[in-house]
MARDOKE-963983 format. One record per atom (N, C-alpha, C, O, CB): atom name; x, y, z; residue number from 1. Coordinates in steps of 0.001 Angstrom, whole numbers. Glycine has a CB too. Example, Ala and Ser with C-alpha at 12.3 -4.5 7.8 and 13.67 -1.06 7.14 Angstrom:
<pts>
N; 13190; -5690; 7800; 1
CA; 12300; -4500; 7800; 1
C; 13200; -3300; 7800; 1
O; 14236; -3319; 8465; 1
CB; 11308; -4473; 9046; 1
N; 12850; -2250; 7080; 2
CA; 13670; -1060; 7140; 2
C; 12900; 30; 7870; 2
O; 13409; 1138; 8039; 2
CB; 14084; -598; 5725; 2
</pts>
This chain:
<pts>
N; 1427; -29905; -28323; 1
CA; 2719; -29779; -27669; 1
C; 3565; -28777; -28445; 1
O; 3415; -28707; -29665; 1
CB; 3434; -31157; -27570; 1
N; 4416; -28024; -27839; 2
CA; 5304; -27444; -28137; 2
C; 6447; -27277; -28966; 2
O; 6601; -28494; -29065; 2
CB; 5442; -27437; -27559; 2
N; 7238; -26890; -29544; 3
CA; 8563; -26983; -30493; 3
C; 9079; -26197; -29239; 3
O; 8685; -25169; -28689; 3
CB; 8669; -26207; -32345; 3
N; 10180; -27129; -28976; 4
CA; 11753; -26128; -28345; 4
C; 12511; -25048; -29364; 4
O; 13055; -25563; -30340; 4
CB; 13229; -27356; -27984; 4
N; 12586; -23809; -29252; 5
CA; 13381; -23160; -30457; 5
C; 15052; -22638; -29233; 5
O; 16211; -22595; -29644; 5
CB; 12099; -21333; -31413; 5
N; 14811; -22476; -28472; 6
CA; 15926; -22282; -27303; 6
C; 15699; -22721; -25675; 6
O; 14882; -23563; -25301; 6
CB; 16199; -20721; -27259; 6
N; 16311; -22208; -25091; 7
CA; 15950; -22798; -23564; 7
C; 15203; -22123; -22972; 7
O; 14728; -22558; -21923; 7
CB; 16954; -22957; -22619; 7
N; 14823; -20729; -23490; 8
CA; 13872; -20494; -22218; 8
C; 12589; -19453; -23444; 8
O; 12233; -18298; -23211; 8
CB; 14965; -19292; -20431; 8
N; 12221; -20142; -24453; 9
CA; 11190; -19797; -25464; 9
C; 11198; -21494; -25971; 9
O; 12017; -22399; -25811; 9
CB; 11701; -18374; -26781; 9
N; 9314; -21381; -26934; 10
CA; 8748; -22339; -26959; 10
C; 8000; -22050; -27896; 10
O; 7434; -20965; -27762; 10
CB; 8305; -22742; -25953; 10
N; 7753; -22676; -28907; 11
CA; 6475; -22555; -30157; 11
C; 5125; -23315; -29900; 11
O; 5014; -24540; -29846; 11
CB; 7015; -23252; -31668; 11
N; 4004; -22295; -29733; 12
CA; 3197; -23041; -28920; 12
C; 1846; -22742; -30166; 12
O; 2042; -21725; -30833; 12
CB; 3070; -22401; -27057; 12
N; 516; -23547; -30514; 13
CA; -209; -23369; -31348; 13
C; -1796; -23102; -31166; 13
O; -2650; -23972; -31340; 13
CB; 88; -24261; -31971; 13
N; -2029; -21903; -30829; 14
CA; -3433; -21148; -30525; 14
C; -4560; -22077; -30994; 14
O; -4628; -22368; -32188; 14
CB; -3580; -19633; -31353; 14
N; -5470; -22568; -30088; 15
CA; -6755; -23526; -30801; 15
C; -7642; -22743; -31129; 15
O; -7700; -21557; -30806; 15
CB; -7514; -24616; -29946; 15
N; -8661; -23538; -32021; 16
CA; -9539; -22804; -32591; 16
C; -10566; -22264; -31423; 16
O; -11652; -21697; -31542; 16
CB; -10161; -23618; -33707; 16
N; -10112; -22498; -30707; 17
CA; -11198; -21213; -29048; 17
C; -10447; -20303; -28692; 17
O; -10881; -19510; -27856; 17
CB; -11609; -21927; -27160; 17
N; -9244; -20156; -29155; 18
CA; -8252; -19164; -28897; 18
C; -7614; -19452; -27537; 18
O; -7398; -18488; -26802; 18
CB; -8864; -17754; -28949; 18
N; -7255; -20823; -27085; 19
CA; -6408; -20910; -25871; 19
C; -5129; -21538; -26434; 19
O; -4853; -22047; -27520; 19
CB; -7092; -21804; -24633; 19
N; -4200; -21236; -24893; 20
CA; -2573; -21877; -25465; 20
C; -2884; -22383; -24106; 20
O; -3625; -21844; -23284; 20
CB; -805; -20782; -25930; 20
N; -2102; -23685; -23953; 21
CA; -1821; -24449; -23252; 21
C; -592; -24333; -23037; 21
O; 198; -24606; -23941; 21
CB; -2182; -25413; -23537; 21
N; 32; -23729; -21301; 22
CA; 1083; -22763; -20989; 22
C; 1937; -24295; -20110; 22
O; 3077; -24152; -19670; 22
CB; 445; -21003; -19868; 22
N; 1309; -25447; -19992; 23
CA; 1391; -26706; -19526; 23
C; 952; -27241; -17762; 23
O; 832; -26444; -16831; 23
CB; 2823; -26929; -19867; 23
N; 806; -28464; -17672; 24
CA; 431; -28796; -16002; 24
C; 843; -27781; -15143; 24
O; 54; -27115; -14473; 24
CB; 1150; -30122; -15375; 24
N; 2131; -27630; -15139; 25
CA; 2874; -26975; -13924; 25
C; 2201; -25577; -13659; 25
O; 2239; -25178; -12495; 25
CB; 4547; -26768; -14239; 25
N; 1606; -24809; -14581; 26
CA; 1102; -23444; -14021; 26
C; -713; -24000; -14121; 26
O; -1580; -23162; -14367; 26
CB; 1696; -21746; -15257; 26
N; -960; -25025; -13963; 27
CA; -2315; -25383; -13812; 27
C; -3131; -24644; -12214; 27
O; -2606; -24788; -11110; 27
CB; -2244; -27175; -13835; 27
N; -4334; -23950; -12409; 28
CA; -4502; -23106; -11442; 28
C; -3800; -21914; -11644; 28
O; -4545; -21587; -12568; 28
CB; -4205; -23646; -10321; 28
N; -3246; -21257; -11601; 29
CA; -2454; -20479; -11248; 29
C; -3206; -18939; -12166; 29
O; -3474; -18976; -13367; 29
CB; -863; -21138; -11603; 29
N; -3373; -18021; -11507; 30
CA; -3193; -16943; -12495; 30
C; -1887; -15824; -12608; 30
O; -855; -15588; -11981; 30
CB; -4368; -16195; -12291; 30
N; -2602; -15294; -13813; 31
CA; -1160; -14749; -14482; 31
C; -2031; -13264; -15175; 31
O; -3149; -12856; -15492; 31
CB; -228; -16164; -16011; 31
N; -683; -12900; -15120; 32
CA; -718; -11028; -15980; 32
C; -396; -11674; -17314; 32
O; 290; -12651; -17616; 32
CB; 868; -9427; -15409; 32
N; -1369; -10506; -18257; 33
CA; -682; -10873; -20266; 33
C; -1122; -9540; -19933; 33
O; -2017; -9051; -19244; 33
CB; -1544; -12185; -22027; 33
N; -66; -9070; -20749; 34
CA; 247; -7625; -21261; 34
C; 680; -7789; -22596; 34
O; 1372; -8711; -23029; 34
CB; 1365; -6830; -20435; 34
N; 80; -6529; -23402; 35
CA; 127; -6768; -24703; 35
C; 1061; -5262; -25070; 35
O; 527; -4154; -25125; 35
CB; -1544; -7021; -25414; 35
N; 2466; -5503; -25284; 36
CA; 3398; -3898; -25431; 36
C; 3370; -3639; -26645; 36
O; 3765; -2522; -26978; 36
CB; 5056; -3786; -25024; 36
N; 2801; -4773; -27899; 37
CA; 2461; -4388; -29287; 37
C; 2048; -5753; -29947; 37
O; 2297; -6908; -29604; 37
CB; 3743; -3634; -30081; 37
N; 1373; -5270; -30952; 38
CA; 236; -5899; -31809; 38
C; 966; -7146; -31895; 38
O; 1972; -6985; -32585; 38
CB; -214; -5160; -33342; 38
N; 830; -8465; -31410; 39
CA; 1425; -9656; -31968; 39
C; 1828; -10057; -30613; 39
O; 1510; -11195; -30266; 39
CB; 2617; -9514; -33158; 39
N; 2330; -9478; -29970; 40
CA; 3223; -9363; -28587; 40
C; 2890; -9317; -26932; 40
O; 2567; -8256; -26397; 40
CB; 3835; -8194; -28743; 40
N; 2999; -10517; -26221; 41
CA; 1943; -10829; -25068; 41
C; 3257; -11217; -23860; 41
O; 4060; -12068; -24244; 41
CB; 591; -12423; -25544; 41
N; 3399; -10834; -22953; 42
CA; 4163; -10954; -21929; 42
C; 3159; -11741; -20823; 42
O; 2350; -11057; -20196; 42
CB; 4747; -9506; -21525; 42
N; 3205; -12640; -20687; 43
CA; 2793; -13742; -19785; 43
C; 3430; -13945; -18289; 43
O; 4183; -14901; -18102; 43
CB; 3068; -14953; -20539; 43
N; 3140; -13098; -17300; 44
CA; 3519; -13470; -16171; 44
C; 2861; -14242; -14819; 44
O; 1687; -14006; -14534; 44
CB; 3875; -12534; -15948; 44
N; 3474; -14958; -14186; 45
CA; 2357; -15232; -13138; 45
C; 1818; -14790; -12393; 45
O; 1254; -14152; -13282; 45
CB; 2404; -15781; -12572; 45
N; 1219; -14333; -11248; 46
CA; 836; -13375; -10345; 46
C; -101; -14537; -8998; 46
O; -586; -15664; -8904; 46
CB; -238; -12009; -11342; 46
N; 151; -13100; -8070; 47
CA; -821; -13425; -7108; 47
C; -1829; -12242; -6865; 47
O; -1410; -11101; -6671; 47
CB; -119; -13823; -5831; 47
N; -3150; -12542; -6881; 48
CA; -3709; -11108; -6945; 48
C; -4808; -11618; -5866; 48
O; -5428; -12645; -5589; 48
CB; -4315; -10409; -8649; 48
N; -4623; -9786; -5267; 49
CA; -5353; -9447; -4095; 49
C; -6757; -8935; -3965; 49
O; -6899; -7727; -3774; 49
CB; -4684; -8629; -3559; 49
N; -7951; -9814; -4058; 50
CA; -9350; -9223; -3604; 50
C; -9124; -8146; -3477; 50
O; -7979; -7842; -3141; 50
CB; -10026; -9634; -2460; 50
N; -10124; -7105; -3692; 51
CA; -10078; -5336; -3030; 51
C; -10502; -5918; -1668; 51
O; -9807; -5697; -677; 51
CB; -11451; -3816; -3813; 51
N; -11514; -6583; -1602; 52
CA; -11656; -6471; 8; 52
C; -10406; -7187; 964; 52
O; -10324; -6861; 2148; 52
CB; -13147; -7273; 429; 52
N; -9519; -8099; 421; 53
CA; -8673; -8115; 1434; 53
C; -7375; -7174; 1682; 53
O; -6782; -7360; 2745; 53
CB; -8336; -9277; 1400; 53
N; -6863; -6149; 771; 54
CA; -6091; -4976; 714; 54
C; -5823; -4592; 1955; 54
O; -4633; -4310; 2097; 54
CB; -6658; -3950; 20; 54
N; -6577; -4452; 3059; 55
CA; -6491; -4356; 4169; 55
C; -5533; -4958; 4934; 55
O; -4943; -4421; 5872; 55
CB; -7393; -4557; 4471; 55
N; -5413; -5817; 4626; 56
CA; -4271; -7246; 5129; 56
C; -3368; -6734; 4932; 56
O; -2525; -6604; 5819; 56
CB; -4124; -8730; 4430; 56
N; -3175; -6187; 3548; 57
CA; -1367; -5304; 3202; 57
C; -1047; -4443; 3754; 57
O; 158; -4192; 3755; 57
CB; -972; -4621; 1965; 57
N; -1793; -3745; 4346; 58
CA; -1172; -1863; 4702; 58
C; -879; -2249; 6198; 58
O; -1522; -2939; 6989; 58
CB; -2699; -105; 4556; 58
N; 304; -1573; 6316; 59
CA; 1364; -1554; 7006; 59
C; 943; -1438; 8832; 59
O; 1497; -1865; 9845; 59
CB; 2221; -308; 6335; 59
N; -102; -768; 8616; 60
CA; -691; -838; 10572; 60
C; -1515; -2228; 10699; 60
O; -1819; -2569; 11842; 60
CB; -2158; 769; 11172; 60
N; -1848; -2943; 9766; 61
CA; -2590; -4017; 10065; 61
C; -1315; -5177; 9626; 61
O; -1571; -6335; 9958; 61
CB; -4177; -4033; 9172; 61
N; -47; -4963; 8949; 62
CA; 924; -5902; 8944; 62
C; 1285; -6212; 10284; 62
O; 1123; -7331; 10772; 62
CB; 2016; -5508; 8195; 62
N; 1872; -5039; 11012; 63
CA; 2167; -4696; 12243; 63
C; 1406; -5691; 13480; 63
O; 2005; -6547; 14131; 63
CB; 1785; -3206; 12292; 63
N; -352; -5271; 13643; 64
CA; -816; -6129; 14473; 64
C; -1058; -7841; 14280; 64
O; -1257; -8646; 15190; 64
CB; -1872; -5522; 14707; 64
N; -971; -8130; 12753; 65
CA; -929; -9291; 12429; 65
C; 401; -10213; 13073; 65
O; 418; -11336; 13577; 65
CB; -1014; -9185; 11020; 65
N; 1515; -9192; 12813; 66
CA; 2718; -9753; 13486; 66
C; 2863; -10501; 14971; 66
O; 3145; -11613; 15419; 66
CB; 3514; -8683; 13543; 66
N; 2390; -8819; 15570; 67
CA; 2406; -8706; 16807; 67
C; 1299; -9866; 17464; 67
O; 1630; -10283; 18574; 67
CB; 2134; -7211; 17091; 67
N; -142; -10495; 16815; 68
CA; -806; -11359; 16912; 68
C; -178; -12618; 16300; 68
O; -146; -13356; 17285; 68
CB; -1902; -10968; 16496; 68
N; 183; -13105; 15591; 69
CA; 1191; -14138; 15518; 69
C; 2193; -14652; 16143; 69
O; 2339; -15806; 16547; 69
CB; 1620; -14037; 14839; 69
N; 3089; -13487; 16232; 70
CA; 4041; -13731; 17551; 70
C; 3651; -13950; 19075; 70
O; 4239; -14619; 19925; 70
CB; 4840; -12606; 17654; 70
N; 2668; -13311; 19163; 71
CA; 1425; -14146; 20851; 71
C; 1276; -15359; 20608; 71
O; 1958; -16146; 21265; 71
CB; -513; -13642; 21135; 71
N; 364; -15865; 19616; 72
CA; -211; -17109; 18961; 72
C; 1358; -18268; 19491; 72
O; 1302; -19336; 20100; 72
CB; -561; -16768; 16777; 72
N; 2386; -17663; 19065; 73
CA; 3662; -18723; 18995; 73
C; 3675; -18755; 20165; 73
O; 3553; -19879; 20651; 73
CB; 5103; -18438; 18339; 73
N; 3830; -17528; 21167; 74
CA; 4645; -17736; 23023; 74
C; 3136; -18437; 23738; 74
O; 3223; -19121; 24758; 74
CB; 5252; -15503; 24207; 74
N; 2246; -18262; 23297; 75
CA; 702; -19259; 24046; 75
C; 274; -19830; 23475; 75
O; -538; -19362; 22678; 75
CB; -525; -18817; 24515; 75
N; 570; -21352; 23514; 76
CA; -194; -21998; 22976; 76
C; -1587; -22560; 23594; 76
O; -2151; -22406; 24678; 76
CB; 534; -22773; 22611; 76
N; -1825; -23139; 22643; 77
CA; -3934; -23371; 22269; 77
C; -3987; -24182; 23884; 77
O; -2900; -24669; 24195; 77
CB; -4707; -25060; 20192; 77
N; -4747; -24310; 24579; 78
CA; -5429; -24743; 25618; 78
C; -6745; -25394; 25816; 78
O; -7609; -24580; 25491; 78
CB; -5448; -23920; 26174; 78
N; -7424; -26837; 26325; 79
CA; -8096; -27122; 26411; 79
C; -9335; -26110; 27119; 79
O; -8951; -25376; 28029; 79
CB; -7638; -28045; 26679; 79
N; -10892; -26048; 26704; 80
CA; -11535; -25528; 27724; 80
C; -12713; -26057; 27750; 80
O; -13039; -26829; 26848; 80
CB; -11585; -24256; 27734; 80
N; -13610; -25739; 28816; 81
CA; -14791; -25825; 28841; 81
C; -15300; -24542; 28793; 81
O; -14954; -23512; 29370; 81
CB; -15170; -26527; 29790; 81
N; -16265; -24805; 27930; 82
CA; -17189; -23206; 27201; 82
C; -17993; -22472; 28204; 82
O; -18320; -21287; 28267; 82
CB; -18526; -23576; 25890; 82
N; -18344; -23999; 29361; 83
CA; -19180; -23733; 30839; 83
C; -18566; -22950; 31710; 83
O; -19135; -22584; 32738; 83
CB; -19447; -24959; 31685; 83
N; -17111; -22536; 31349; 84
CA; -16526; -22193; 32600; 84
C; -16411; -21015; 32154; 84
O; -15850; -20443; 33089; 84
CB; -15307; -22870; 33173; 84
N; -16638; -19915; 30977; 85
CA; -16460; -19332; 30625; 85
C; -17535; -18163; 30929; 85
O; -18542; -17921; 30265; 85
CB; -16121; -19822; 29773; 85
N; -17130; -17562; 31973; 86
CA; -17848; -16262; 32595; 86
C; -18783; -15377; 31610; 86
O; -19938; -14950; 31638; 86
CB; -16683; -15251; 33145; 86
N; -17784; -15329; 30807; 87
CA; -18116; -13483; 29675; 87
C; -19302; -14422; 28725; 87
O; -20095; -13657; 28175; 87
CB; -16022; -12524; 28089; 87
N; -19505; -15511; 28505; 88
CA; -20197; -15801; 27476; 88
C; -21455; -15916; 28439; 88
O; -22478; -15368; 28028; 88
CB; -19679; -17047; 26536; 88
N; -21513; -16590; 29728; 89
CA; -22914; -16710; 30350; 89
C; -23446; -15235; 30669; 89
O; -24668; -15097; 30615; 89
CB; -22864; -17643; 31774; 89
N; -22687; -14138; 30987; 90
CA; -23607; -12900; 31353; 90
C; -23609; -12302; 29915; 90
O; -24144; -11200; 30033; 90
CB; -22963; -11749; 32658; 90
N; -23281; -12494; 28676; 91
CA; -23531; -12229; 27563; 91
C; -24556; -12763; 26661; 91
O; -25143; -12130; 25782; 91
CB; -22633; -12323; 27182; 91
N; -24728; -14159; 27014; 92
CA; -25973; -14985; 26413; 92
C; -27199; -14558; 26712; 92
O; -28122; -14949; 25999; 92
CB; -26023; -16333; 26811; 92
N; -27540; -13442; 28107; 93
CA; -29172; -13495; 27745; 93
C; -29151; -12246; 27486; 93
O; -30237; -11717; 27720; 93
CB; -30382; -13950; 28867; 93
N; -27947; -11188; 26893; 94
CA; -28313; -10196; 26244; 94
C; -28469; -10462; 24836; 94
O; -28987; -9626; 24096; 94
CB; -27522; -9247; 26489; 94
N; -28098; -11449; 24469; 95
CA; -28198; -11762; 22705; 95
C; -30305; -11824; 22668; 95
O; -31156; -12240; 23454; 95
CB; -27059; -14069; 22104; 95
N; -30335; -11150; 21283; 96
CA; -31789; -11030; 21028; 96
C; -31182; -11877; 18809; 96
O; -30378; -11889; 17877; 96
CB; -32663; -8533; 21407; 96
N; -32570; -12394; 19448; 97
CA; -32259; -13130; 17671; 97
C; -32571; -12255; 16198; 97
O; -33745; -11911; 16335; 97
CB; -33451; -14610; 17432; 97
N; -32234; -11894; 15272; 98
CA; -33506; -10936; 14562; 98
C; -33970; -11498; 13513; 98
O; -33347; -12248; 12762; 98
CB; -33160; -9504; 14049; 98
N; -35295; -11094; 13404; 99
CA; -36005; -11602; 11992; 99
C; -36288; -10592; 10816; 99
O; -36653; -9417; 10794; 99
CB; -37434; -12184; 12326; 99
N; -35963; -11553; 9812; 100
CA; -35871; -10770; 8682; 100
C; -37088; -10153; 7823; 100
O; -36855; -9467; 6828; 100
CB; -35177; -11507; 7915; 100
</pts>
């Protein structure tokens, strides 16, 4: 556990595996450490983005996400039968299976 030295710093004691215990509340969570000089570690939290989902961020795919969300809200979900569903029966006997 910790020493309080003010309100928003904390004396905390490196184990012999070299971890600090930052406490429950950021359990999970990752975080940025930046090191601006020898001794000296800036600990922030973060949310970080897969390269493959980056896509999600840029601004023409914010756009249709919106614009698909905001549909999603004015129609809502509807019961169906899968039988009644035209496009899937003249589509089913073009499906071919493949082997590997």
């Amino acid at each position: 556990m910790g020493l309080p030295t003010s309100d928003n710093q904390m004396v905390k004691s490196i184990g012999s595996s070299g971890q600090i215990s930052l406490g429950k509340e950021f359990a999970g969570r990752q975080v940025l450490i930046e090191s601006p000089a020898k001794g000296v570690w800036i600990i922030r939290t973060a949310t970080i983005i897969p390269d493959n989902e980056t896509w999600l961020h840029e601004e023409k795919t914010k756009g249709a996400l919106k614009k698909a969300i905001a549909w999603a809200k004015a129609n809502s979900a509807k019961a169906s039968n899968p039988d009644d569903l035209s496009s899937s029966k003249q589509h089913a006997s073009k499906r071919t299976i493949r082997k590997n």
